[in-house]
C-alpha positions as CSV (number, residue, x, y, z in Angstrom):
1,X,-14.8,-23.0,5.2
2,X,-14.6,-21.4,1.9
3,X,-12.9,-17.9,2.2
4,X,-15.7,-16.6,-0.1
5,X,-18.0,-17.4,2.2
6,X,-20.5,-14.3,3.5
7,X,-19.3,-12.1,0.3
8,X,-21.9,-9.3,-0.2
9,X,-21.4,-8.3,-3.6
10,X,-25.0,-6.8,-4.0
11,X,-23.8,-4.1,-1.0
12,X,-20.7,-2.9,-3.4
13,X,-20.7,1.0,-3.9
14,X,-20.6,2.4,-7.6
15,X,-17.8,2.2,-9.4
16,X,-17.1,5.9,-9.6
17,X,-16.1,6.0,-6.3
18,X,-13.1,3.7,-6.0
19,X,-12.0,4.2,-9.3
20,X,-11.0,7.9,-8.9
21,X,-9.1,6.5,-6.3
22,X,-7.0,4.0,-8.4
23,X,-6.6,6.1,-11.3
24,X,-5.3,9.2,-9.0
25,X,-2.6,6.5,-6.9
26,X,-0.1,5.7,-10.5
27,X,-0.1,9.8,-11.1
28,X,1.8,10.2,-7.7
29,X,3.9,7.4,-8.7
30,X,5.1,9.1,-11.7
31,X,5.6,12.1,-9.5
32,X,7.8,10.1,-7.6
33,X,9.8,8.7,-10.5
34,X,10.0,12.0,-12.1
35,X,11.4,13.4,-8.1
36,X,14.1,10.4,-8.8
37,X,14.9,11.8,-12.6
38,X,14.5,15.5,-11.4
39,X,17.3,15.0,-8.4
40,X,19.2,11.9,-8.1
41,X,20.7,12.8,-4.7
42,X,17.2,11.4,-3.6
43,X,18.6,7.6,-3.6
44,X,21.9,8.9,-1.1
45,X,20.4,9.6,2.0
46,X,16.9,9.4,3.9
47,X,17.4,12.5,5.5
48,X,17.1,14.6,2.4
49,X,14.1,16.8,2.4
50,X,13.6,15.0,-1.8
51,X,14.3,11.6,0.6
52,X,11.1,12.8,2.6
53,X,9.1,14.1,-0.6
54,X,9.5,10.6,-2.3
55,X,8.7,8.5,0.5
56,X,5.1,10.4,0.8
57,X,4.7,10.3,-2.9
58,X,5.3,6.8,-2.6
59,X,3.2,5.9,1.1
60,X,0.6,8.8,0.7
61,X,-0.4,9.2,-3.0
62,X,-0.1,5.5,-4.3
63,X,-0.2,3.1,-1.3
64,X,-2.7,5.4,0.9
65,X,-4.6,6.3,-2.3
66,X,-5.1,2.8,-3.8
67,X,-5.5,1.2,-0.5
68,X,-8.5,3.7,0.8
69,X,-10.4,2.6,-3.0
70,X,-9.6,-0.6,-2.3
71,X,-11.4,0.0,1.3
72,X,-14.0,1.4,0.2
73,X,-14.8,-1.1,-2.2
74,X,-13.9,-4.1,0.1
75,X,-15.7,-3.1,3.5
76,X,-18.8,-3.6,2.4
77,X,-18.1,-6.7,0.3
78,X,-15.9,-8.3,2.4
79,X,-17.4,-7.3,5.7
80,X,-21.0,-6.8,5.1
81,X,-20.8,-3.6,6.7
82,X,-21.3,-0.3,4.2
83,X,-19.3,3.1,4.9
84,X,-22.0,5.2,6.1
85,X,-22.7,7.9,3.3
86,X,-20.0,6.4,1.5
87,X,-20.4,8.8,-1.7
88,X,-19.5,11.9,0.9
89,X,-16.9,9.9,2.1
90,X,-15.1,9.5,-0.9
91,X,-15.2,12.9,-2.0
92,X,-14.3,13.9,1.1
93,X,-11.0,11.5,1.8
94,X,-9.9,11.5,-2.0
95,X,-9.4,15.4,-2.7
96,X,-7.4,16.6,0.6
97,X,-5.7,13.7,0.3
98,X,-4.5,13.9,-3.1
99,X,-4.1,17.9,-2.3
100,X,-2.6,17.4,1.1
101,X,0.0,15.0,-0.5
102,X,1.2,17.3,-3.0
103,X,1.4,20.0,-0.4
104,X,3.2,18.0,2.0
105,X,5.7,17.4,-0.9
106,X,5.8,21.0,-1.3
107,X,6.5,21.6,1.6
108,X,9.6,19.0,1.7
109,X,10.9,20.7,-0.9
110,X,11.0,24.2,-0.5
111,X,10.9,24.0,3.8
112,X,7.8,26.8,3.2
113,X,5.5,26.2,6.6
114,X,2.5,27.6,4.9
115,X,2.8,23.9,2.7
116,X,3.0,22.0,5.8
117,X,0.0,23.9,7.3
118,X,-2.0,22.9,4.1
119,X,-0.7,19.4,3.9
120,X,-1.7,18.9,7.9
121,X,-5.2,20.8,7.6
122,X,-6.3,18.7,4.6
123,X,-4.5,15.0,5.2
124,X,-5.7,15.5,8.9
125,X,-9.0,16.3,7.6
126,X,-9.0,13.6,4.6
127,X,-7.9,10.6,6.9
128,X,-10.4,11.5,9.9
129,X,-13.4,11.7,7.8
130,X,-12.2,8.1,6.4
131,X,-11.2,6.4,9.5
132,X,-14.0,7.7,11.0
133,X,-16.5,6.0,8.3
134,X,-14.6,3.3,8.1
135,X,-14.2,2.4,12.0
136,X,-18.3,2.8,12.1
137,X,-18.5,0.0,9.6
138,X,-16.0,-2.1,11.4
139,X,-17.9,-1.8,14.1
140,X,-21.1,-3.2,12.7
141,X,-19.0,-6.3,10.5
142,X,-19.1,-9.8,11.5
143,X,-15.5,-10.7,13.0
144,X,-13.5,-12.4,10.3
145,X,-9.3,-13.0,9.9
146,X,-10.0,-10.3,7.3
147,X,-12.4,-8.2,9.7
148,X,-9.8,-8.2,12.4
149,X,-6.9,-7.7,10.2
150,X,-8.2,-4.5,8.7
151,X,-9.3,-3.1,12.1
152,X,-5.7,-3.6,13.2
153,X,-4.4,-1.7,9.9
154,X,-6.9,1.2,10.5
155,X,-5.6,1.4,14.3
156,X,-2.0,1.8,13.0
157,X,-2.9,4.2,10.0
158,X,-4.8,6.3,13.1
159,X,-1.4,6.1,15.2
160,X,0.8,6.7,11.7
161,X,-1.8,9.8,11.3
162,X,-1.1,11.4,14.6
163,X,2.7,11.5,14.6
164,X,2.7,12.0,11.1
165,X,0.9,15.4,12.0
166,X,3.5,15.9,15.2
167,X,6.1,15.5,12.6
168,X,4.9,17.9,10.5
169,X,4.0,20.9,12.9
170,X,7.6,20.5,14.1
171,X,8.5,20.9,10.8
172,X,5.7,23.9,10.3
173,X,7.6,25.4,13.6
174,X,4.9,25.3,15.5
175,X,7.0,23.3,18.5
176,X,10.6,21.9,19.2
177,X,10.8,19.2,21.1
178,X,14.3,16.9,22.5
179,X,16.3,15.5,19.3
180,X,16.0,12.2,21.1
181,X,12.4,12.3,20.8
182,X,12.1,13.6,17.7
183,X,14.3,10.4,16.2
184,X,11.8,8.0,18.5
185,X,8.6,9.6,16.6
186,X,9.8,9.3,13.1
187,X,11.0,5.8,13.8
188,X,7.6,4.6,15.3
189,X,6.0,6.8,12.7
190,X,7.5,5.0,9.8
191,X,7.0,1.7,11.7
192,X,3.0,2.1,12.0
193,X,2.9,3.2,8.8
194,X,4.5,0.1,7.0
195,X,4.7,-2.6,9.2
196,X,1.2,-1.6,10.7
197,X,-0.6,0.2,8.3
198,X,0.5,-1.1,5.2
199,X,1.8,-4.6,6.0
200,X,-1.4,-5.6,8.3
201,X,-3.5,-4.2,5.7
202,X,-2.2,-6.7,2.9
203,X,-2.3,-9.7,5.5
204,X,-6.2,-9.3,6.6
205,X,-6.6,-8.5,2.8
206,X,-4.1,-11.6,1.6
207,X,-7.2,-14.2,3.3
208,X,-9.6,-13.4,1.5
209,X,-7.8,-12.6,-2.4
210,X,-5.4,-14.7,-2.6
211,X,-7.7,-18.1,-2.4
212,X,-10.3,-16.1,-4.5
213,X,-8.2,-14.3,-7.2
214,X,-5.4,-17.0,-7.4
215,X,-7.1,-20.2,-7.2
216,X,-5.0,-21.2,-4.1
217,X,-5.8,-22.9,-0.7
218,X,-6.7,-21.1,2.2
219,X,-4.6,-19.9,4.6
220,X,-3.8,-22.0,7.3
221,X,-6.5,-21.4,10.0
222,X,-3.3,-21.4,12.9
223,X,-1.5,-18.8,11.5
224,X,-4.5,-16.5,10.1
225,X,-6.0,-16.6,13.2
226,X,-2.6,-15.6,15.4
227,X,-0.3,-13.6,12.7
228,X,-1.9,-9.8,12.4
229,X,-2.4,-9.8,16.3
230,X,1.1,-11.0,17.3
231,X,2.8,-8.6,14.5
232,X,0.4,-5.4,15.9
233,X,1.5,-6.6,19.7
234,X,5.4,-6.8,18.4
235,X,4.4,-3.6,17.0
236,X,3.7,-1.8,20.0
237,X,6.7,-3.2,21.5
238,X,9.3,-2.6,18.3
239,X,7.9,1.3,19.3
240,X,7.5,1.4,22.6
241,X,10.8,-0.2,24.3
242,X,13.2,2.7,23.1
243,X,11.8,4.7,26.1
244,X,11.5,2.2,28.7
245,X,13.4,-1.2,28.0
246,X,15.4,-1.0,24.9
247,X,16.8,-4.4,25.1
248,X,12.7,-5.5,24.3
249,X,13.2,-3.6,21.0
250,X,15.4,-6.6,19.8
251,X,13.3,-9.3,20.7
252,X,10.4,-7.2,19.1
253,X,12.6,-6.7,16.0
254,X,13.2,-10.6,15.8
255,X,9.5,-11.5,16.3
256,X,8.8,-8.7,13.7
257,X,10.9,-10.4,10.9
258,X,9.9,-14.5,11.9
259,X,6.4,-13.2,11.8
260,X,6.9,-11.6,8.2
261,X,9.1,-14.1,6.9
262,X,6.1,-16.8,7.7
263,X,3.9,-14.7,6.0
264,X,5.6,-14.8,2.5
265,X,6.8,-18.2,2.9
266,X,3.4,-19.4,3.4
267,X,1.6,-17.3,0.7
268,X,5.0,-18.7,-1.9
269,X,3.8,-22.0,-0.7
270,X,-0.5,-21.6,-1.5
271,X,0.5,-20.0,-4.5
272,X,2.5,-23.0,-5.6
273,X,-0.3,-24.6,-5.0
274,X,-2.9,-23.0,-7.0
275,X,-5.4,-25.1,-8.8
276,X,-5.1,-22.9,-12.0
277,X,-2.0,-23.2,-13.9
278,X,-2.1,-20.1,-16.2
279,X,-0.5,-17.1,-16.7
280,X,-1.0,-14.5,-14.0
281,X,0.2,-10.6,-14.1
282,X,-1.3,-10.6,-10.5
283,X,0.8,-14.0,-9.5
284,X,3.6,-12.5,-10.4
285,X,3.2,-9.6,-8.5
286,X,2.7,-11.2,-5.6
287,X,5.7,-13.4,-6.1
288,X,7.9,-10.3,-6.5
289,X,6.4,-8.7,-3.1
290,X,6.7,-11.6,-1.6
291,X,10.2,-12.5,-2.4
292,X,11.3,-8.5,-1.7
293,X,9.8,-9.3,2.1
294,X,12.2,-12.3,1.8
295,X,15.4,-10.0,1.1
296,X,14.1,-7.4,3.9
297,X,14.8,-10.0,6.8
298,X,17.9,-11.3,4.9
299,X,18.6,-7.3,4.6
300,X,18.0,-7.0,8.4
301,X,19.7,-10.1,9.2
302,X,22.9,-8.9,7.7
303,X,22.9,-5.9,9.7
304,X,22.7,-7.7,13.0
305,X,25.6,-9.0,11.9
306,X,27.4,-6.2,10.5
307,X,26.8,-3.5,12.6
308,X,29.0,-1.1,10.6
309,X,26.9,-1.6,7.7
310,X,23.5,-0.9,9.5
311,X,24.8,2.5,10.7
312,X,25.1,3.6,6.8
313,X,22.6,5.3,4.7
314,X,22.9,2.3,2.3
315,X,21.1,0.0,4.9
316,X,17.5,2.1,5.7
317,X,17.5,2.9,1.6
318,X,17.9,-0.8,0.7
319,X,15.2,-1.5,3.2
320,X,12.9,0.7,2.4
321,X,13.4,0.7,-1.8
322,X,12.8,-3.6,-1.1
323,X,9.9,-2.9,1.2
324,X,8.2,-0.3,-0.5
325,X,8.7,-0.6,-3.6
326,X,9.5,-4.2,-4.3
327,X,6.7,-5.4,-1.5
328,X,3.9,-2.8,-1.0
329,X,4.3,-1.0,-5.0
330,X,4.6,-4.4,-6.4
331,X,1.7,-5.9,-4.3
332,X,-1.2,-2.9,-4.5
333,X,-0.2,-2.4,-8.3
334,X,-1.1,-6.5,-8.9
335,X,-4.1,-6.3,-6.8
336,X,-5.7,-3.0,-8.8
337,X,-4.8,-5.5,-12.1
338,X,-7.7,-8.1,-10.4
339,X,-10.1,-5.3,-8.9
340,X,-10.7,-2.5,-11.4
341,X,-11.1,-5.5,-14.2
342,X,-13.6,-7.2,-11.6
343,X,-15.8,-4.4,-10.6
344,X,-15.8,-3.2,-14.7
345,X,-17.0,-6.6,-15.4
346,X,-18.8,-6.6,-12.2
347,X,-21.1,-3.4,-12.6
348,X,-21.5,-3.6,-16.3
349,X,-22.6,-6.9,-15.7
350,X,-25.3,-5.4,-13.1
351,X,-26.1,-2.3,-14.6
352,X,-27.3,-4.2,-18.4
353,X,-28.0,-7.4,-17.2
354,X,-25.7,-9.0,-19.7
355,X,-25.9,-12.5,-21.1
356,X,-22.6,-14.4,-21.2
357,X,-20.6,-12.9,-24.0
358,X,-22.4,-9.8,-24.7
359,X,-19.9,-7.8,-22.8
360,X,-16.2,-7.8,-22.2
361,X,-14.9,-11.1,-20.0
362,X,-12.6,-10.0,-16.6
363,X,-9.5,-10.8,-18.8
364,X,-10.5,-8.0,-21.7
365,X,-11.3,-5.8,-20.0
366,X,-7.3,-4.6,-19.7
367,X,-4.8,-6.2,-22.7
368,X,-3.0,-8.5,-21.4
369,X,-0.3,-8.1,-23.5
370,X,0.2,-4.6,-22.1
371,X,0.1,-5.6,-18.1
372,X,2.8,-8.1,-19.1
373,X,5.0,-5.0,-20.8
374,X,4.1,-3.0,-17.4
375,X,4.9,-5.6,-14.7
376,X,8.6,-6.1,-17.0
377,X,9.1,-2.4,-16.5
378,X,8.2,-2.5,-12.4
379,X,10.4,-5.5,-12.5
380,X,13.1,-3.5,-13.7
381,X,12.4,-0.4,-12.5
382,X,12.8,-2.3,-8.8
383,X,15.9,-4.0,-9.8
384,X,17.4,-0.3,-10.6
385,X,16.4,0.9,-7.6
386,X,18.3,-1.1,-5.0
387,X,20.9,-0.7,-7.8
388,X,21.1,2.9,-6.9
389,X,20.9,2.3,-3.3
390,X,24.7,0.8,-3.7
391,X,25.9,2.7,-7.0
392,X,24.0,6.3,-7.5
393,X,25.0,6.1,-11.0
394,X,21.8,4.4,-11.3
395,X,19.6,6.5,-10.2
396,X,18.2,8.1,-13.1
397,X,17.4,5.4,-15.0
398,X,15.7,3.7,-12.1
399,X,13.5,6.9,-12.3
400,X,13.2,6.5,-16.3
401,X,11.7,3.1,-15.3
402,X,9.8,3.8,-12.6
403,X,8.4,6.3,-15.0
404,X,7.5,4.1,-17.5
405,X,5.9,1.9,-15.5
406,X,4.0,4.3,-13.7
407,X,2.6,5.9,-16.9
408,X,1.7,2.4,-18.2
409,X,-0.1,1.2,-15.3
410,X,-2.2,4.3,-15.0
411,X,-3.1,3.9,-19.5
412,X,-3.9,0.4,-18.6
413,X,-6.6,1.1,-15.5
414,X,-7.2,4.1,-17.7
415,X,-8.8,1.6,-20.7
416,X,-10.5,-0.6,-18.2
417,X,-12.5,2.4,-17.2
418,X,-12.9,3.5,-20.9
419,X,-13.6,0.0,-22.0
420,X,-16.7,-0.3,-19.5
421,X,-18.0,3.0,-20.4
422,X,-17.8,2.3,-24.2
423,X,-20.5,-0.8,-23.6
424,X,-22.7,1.1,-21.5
425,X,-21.5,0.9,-18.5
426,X,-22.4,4.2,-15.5
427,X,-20.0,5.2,-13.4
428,X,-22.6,6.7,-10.5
């Protein structure tokens, strides 16, 4: 069966309301590249408290930020289900979360509780009102590989929101509990955030835009139907076997990186296979994510067998600078290159009931010229990055890039939105 099959483009909400969303997510990833420029210490440990801003620039105000647009636009296409009040929703998720971001930075940086208090009250707030919509529609979709991979993803971002918010009222003072099982929370917090949250997300998504977007063959109906289960149950192994049978963790961790290896392996493969042979910003992308989830099993695989080296800071930088930025960064930023052209196209279309050539194609809607420039700078910028994992030199002009790139993407999204309102186009 086609993977397009039971699309319900006709229940998509206006265009408004995921594009604040993707033109908020590239402004906290210059944050983060200016955090990089601003204190290059950043890149030598993960224990830093800049370490702790970054990483939430990075996972909270571009991954979680263009993701929940993406969701909002996708549940009810995809699954057939619309958010309830889904204009209230969006209001409602995007402003404490862009505000609760920068106050959870804030409060990294300068250890003041009040920061964390604001940064729990409103992400806490912002994610329940979203997960709460967005579970209701679930509920009511028709089960799909997609449906079931994103119901997965939204039970690890609830999970990733409740220890996120533990983690945080310890840092707010508010309670002190064992060192042992402080290191257990972050570890499982971090894990059902980007293997459950993030990863899952991209997988249940992968089905349905990779055949649609990239002209490729489905995926194969073995491993769509089996993959986002078995990686959510290694999942609650990988975090549960520290407390009660820590030699599971390794099996967990070695079903964790065959199951993710298999994923880009398989995707590489489809897109080899794509019936349309022309240039693609968003192949590329893909390509890049998928080979960075390539060198995080090689990355894990050498520490198995160097044990020294996995005890160094070098090891969880490199894994996370190749997972989220080279994977996740590089993935979202290629999809928002396919969607915010599609629903320009898509609404103007709708809204002026356009002949064919009246308006601006899917491809002019963003120069492609200028995506090109901006996926050789994120190219860079990545390659700089695990530079400065291994020489700290680096690190600044990994952030120059990351900078650049940032400030590109966002001009880029920034003239689809201009270029739809310039031939007619409403945003409500």
């Amino acid at each position: 069966m086609s993977q397009q099959a039971g699309l319900s483009f006709e229940q998509a909400p206006s265009f408004a309301l995921p594009l604040r969303f993707f033109l908020t997510a590239p402004l906290f990833l210059l944050a983060a590249a200016g955090l990089i420029v601003w204190a290059p210490e950043t890149l030598a440990s993960r224990w830093t408290p800049q370490a702790f801003a970054l990483t939430h620039a990075l996972t909270l105000g571009f991954l979680a930020m263009a993701m929940l647009g993406a969701l909002l636009q996708m549940l009810p296409v995809v699954a057939g289900s619309s958010l309830p009040a889904s204009r209230w929703v969006a209001w409602f998720s995007h402003v404490p979360l862009t505000l609760g971001t920068v106050a959870l930075m804030t409060g990294f940086l300068t250890a003041a509780p009040a920061a964390f208090d604001i940064g729990i009250a409103l992400l806490g707030g912002g994610f329940a009102v979203f997960l709460a919509a967005a579970s209701i529609s679930l509920a009511r979709a028709v089960a799909s590989v997609t449906v079931t991979g994103v119901r997965l993803a939204m039970a690890c971002l609830g999970v990733t929101l409740l220890l996120g918010l533990a983690l945080a009222l310890l840092r707010a003072g508010w309670w002190t509990p064992p060192a042992t099982e402080t290191t257990i929370a972050i570890a499982a917090h971090a894990a059902f955030g980007l293997l459950g949250w993030v990863l899952l997300l991209v997988i249940g998504v992968a089905y349905q835009v990779v055949p649609m977007f990239q002209i490729t063959p489905p995926y194969p109906p073995r491993l769509s139907r089996w993959l986002a289960g078995a990686l959510f149950a290694l999942l609650l192994l990988h975090a549960t076997a520290p407390l009660f049978f820590p030699v599971a963790a390794a099996i967990a961790d070695a079903g964790l990186a065959g199951g993710i290896l298999a994923f880009a392996v398989v995707t590489l493969r489809l897109q080899a296979r794509r019936r349309r042979k022309l240039p693609d910003v968003t192949l590329d992308y893909w390509r890049l994510g998928m080979a960075s989830l390539i060198a995080c099993v090689a990355v894990w695989l050498l520490a198995r067998l160097w044990p020294a080296w996995a005890a160094s800071d070098t090891y969880p930088l490199l894994l996370g600078v190749l997972f989220i930025g080279g994977f996740a960064v590089s993935v979202v930023s290629g999809m928002l290159y396919k969607i915010v052209p599609f629903l320009a196209w898509f609404h103007l279309q709708a809204q002026l009931q356009a002949r064919v050539g009246s308006i601006p194609t899917m491809k002019e809607m963003i120069a492609g010229r200028w995506t090109r420039w901006q996926f050789r700078l994120h190219l860079a910028a990545c390659a700089l990055l695990v530079g400065a994992t291994l020489w700290q030199q680096l690190a600044i002009a990994a952030g120059g890039g990351l900078a650049l790139s940032a400030l590109l993407l966002w001009l880029n999204l920034l003239a689809a939105a201009r270029r739809f309102s310039r031939h007619g186009g409403r945003f409500s």
